[in-house]
C-alpha angles and dihedrals in degrees: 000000000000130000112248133206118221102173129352115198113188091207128019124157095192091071096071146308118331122007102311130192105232128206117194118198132205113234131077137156099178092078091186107203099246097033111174084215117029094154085077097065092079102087092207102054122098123025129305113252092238128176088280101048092045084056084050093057112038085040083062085044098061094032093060114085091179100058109115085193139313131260138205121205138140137101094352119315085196092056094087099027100171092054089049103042089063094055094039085061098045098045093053088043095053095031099026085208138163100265114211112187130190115202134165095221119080124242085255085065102050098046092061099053124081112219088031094050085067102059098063089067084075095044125096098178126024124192102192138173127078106264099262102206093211084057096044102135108168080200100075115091112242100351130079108208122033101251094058104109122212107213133190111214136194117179082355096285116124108255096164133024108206157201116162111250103232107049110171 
């Protein structure tokens, strides 16, 4: 299966510190009640990242002098973690940029999985945990339910467990 692109936004500041470059993919099982972005669960909607739109993208990476990183989102990034796994490679080779990812599964999870396992190695800052409605707080920076982590990563091994000190 294909990787898929929902929404691309060359510069967001509300998917992590400093002016990021997001990516949101199409793609997600978890299907949290409350979901900010439910239209991203359907795995065939948007457009597949293809050669030309990965060109696209990590063209606007290095073109961009003002990026502080980039971040993947959606749907799920980890839904189709194979897929993803290969892109993911190939953007922090080209860019060398800080990687946010927002994914619906916990650290614990990924770990444990295989294929998934791999993909932490590329990720500088995970924000990890399905929204739990019960839990929504609009308060929080860059989550939307409490028990969303944010984890900063290195060799994708957990070196500090987060929450940034100044929520609203």
């Amino acid at each position: 299966m294909k990787l898929r692109v929902l929404n691309v936004f060359p510069e967001t500041v509300s998917d992590g510190f400093g002016i990021r470059f997001a990516v949101y993919f199409s793609g997600c099982s978890h299907r949290c009640r409350g979901c900010h972005n439910p239209q991203s669960w359907d795995c065939s909607a948007g457009e597949e990242l293809d050669d030309a739109l990965k060109e696209r993208i990590i063209s606007e990476l290095q073109s961009n002098p003002i990026l502080d990183g980039i971040t993947f989102s959606g749907g799920d990034p980890m839904f189709n973690p194979e897929e993803f796994l290969k892109f993911l490679k190939e953007v922090k080779s080209r860019t060398n940029l800080n990687v946010w990812c927002y994914t619906g599964y916990t650290y614990e999870e990924l770990v444990s999985d295989s294929e998934r396992k791999l993909i932490l190695k590329y990720i500088d800052v995970l924000v990890d945990g399905r929204f739990v409605m019960s839990k929504k707080d609009p308060r929080l920076y860059f989550r939307g339910s409490s028990n969303q982590r944010i984890l900063y990563l290195k060799n994708g091994k957990i070196v500090r467990d987060s929450k940034p000190e100044a929520e609203c």
